[in-house]
DSSP file (Angstrom, degrees, kcal/mol; ACC not computed):
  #  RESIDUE AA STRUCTURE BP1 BP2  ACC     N-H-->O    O-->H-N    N-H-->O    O-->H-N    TCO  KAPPA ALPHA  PHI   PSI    X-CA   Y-CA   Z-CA
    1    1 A X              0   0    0      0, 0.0     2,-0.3     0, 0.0     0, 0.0   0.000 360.0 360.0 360.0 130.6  -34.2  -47.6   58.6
    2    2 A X        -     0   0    0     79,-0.1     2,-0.1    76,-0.0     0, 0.0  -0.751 360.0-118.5 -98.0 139.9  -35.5  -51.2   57.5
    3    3 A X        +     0   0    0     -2,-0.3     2,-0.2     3,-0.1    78,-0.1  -0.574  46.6 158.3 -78.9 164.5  -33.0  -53.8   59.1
    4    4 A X     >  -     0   0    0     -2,-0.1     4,-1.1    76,-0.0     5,-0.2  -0.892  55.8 -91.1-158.2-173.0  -31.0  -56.0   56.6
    5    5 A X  H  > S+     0   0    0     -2,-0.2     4,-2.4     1,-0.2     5,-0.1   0.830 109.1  68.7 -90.9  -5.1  -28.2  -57.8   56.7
    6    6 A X  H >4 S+     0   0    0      1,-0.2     3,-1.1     2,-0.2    -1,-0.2   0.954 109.1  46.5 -63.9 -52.8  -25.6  -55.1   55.4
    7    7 A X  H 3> S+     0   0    0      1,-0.3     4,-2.0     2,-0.2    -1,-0.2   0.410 103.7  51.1 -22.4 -40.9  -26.2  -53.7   58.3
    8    8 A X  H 3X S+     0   0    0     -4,-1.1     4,-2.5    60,-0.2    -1,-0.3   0.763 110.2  55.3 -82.1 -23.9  -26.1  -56.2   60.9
    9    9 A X  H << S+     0   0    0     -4,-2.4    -2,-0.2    -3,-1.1    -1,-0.2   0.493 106.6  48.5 -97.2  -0.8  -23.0  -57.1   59.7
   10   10 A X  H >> S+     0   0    0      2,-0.2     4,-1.9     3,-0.1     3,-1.1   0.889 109.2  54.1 -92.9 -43.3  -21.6  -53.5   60.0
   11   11 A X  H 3X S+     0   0    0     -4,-2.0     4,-2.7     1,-0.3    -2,-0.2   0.799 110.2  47.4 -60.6 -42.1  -23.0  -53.3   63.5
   12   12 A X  H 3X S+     0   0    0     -4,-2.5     4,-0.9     2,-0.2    -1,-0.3   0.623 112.1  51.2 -81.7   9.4  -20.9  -56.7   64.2
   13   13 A X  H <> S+     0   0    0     -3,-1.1     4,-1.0     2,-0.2    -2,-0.2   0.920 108.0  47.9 -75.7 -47.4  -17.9  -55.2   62.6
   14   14 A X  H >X S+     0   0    0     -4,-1.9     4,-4.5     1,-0.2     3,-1.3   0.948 111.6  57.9 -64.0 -48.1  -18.3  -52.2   64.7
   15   15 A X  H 3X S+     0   0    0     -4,-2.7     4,-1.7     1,-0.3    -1,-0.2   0.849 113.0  33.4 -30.3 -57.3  -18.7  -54.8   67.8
   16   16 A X  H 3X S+     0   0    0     -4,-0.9     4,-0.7     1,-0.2    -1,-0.3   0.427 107.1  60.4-110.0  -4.8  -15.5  -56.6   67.4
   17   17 A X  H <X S+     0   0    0     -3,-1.3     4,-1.6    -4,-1.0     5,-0.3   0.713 113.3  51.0 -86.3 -26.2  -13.3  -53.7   66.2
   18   18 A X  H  X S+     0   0    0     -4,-4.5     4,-5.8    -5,-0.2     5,-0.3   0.939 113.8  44.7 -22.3 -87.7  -14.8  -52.3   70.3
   19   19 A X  H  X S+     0   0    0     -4,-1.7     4,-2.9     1,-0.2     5,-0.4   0.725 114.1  43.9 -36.4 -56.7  -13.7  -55.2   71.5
   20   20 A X  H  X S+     0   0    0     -4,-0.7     4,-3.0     2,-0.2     5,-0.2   0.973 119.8  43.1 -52.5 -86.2  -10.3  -55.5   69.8
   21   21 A X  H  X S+     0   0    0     -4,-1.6     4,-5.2     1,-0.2    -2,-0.2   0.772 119.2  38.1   1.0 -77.6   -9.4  -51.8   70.5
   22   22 A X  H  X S+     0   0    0     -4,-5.8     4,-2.3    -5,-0.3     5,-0.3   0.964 120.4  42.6 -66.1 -42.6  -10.6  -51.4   74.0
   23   23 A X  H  < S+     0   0    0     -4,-2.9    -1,-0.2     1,-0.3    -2,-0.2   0.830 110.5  56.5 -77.8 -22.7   -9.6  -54.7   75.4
   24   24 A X  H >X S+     0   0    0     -4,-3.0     3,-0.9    -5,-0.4     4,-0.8   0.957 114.6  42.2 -47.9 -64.8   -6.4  -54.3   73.5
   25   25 A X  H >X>S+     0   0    0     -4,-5.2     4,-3.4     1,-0.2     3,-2.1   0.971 105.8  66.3 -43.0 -54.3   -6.0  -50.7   75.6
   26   26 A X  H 3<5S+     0   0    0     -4,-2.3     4,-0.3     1,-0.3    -1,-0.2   0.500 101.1  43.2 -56.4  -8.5   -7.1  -52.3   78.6
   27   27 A X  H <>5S+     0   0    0     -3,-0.9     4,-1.0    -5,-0.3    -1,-0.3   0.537 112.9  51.4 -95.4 -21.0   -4.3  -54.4   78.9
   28   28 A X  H <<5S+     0   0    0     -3,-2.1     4,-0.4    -4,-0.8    -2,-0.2   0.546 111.4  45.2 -87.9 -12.4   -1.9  -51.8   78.0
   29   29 A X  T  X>S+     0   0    0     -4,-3.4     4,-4.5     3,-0.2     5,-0.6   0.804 114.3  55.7 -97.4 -52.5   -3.3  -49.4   80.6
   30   30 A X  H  ><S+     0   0    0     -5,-0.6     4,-2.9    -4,-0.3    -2,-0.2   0.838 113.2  39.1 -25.0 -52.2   -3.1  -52.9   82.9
   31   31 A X  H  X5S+     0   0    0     -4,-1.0     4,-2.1     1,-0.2     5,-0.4   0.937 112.8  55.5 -82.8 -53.2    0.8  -53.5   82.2
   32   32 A X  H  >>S+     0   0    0     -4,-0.4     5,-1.2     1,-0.3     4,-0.6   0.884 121.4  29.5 -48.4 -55.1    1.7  -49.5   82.5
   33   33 A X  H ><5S+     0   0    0     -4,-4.5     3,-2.9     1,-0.2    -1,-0.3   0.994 117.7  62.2 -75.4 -33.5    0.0  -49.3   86.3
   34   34 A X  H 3<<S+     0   0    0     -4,-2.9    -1,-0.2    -5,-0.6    -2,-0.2   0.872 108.1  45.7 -31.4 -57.6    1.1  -53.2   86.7
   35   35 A X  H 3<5S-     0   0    0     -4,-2.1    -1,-0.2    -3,-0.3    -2,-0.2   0.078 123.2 -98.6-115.9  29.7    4.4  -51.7   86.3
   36   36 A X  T <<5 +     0   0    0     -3,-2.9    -3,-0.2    -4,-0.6    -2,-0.1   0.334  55.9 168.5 110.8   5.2    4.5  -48.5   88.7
   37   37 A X      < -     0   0    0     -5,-1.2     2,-1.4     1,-0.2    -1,-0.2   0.090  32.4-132.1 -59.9 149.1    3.8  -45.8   86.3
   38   38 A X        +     0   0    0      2,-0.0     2,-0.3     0, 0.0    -1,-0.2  -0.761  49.5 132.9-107.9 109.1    3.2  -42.8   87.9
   39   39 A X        -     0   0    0     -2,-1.4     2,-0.1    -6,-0.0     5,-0.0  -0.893  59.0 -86.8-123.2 155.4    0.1  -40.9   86.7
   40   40 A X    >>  -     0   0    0     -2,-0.3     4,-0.9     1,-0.1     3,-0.7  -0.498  37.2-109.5 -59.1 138.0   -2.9  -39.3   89.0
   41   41 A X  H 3> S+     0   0    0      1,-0.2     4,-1.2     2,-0.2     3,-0.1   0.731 115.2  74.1 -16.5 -51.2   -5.7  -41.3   90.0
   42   42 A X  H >> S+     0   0    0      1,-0.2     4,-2.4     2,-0.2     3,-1.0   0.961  96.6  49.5 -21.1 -66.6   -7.8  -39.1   87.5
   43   43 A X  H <> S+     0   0    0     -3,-0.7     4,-2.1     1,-0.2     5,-0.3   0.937 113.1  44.0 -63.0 -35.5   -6.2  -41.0   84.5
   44   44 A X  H 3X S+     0   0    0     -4,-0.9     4,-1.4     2,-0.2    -1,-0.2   0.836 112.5  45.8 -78.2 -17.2   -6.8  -44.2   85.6
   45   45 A X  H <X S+     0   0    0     -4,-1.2     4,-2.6    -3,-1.0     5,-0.3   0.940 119.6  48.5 -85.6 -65.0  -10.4  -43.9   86.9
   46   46 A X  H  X S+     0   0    0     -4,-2.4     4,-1.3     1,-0.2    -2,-0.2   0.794 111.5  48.7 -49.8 -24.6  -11.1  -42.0   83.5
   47   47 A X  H  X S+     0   0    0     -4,-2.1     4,-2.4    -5,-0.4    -1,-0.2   0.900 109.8  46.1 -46.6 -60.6   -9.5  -44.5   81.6
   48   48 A X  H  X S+     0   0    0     -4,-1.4     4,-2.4    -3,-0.3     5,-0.3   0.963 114.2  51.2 -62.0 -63.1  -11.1  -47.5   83.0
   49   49 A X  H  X S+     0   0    0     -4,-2.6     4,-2.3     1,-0.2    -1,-0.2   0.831 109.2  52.2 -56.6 -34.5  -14.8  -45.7   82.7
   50   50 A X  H  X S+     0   0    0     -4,-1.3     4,-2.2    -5,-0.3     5,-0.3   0.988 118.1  37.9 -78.2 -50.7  -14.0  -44.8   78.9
   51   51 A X  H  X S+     0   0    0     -4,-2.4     4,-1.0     1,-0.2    -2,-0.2   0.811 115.4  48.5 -73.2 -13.6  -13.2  -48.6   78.4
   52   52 A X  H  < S+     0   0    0     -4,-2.4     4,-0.5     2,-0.1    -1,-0.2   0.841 121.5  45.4 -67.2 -36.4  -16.1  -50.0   80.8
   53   53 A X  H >X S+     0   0    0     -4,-2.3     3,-6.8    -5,-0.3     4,-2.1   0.962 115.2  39.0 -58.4 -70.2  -18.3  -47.3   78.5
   54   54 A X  H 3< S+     0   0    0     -4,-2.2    -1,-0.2     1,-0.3    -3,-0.2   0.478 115.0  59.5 -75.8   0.2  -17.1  -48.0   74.9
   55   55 A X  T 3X S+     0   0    0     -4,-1.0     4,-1.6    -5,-0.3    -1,-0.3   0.636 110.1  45.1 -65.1 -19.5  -17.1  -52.4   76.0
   56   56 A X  T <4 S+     0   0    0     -3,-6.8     5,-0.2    -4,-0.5    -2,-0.2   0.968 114.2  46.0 -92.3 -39.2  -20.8  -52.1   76.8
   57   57 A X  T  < S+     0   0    0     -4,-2.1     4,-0.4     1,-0.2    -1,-0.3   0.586 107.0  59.1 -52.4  -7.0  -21.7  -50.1   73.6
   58   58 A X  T  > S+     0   0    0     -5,-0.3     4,-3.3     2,-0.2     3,-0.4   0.850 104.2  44.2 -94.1 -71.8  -19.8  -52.3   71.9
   59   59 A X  T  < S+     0   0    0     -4,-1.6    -2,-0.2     2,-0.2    -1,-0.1   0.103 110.9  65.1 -67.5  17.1  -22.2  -55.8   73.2
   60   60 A X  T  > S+     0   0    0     -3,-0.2     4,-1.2     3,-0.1    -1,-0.2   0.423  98.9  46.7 -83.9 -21.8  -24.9  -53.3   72.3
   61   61 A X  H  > S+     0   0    0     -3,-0.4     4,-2.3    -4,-0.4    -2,-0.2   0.767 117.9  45.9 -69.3 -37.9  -23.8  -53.4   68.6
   62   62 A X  H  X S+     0   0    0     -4,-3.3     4,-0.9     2,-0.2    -3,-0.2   0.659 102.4  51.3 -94.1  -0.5  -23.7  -56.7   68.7
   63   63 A X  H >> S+     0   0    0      2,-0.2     4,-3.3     3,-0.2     3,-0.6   0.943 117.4  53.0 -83.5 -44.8  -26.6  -58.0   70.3
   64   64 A X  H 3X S+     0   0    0     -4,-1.2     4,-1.6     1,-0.3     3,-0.4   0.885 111.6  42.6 -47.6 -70.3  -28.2  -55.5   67.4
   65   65 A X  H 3X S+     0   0    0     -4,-2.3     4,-1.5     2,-0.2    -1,-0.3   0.796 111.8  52.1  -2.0 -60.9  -26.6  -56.9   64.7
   66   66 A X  H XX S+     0   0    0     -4,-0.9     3,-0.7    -3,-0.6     4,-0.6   0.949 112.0  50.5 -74.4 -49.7  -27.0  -60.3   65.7
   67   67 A X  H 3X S+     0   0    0     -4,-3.3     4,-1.2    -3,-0.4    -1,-0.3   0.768 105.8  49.0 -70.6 -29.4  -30.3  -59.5   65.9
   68   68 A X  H 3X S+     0   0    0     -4,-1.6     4,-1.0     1,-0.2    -1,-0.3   0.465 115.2  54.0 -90.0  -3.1  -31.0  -57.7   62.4
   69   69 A X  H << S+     0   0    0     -4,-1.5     4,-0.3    -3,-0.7    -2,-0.2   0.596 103.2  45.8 -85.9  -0.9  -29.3  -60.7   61.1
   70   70 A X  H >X S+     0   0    0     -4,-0.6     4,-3.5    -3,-0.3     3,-0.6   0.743 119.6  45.9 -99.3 -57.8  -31.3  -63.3   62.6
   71   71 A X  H 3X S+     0   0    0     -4,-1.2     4,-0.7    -5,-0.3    -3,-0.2   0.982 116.8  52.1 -69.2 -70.1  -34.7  -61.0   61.3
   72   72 A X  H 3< S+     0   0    0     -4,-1.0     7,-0.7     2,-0.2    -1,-0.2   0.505 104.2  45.6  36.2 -87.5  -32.9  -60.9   58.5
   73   73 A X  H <4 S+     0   0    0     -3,-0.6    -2,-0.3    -4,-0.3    -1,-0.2   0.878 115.9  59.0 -80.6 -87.3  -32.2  -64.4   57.9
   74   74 A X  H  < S+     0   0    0     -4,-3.5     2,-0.4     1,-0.2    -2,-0.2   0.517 100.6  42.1  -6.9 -44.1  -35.8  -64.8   58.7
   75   75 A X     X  -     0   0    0     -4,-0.7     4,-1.4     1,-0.2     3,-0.4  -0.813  66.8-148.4-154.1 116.1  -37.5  -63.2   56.8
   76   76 A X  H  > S+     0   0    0     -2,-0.4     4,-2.1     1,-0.3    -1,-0.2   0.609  91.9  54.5 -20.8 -65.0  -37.0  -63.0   53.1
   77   77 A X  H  4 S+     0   0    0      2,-0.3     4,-0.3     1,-0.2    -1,-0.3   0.911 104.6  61.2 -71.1 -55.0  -38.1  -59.6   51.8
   78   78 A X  H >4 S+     0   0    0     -3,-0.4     3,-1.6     1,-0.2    -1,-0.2   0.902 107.1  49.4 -45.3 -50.1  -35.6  -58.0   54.6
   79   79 A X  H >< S+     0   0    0     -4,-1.4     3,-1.6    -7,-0.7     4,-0.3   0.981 102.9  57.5 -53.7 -67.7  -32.6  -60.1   52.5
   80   80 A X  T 3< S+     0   0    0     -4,-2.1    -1,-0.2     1,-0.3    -2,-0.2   0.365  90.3  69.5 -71.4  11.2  -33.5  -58.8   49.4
   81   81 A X  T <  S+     0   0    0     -3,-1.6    -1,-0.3    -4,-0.3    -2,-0.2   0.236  90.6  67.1 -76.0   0.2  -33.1  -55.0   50.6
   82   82 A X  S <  S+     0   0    0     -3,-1.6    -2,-0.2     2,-0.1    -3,-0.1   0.975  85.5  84.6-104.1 -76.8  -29.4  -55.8   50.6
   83   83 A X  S    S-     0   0    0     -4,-0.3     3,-0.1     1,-0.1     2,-0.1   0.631  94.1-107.0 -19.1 136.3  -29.7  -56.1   46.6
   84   84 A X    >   -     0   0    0      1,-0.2     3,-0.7     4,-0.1    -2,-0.1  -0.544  35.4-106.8 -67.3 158.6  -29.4  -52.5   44.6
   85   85 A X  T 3  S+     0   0    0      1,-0.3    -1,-0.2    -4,-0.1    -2,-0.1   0.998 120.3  43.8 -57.5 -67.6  -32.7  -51.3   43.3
   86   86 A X  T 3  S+     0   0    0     -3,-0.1    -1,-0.3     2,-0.0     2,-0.1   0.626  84.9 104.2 -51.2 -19.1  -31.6  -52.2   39.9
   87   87 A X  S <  S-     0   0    0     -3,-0.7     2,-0.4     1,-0.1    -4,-0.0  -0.279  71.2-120.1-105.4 126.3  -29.9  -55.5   40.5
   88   88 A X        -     0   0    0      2,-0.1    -1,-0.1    -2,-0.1    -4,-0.1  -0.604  19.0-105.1 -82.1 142.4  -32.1  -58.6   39.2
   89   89 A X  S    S+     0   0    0     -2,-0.4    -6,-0.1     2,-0.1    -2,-0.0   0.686 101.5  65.5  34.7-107.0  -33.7  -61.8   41.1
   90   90 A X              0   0    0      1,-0.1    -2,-0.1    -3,-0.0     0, 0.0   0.040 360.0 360.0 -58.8 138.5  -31.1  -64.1   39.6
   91   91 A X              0   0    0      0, 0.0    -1,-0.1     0, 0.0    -2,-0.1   0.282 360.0 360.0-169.6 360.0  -27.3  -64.2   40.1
């Protein structure tokens, strides 16, 4: 897979719908022990680890992204893989 920039740009999508998601949970999981819920230790320790996982994969999408858009960006011939085979030069 040759990077380009549809790509990078999917990869920061994926980034920042992470980010939104988890941190969004992570505040909800925050209020709910904040405010006495009684669940087992279990739920909370798994909880926290699923959102510690899917934050760091998340700043792994984006440093990749950011980075096949920067190479990208860079370098010409990469941009013009975005284009359909058929799709001319000018537009």
């Amino acid at each position: 897979m040759s990077p380009n920039r549809r790509t990078g740009w999917f990869l920061v999508a994926v980034a920042v719908w992470n980010f939104v998601i988890w941190l969004t949970f992570a505040k909800n999981l925050y209020q709910a022990h904040a405010g006495g819920e009684d669940r087992p230790t279990g739920y909370w320790v798994a909880h926290t680890v699923l959102i510690v996982v899917d934050l760091a994969l998340g700043v792994a999408f984006a440093v990749l992204g950011a980075r096949m858009l920067a190479a990208a960006r860079k370098s010409p011939d990469l941009a013009a893989t975005d284009r359909p085979s058929g799709a001319s030069q000018e537009q």
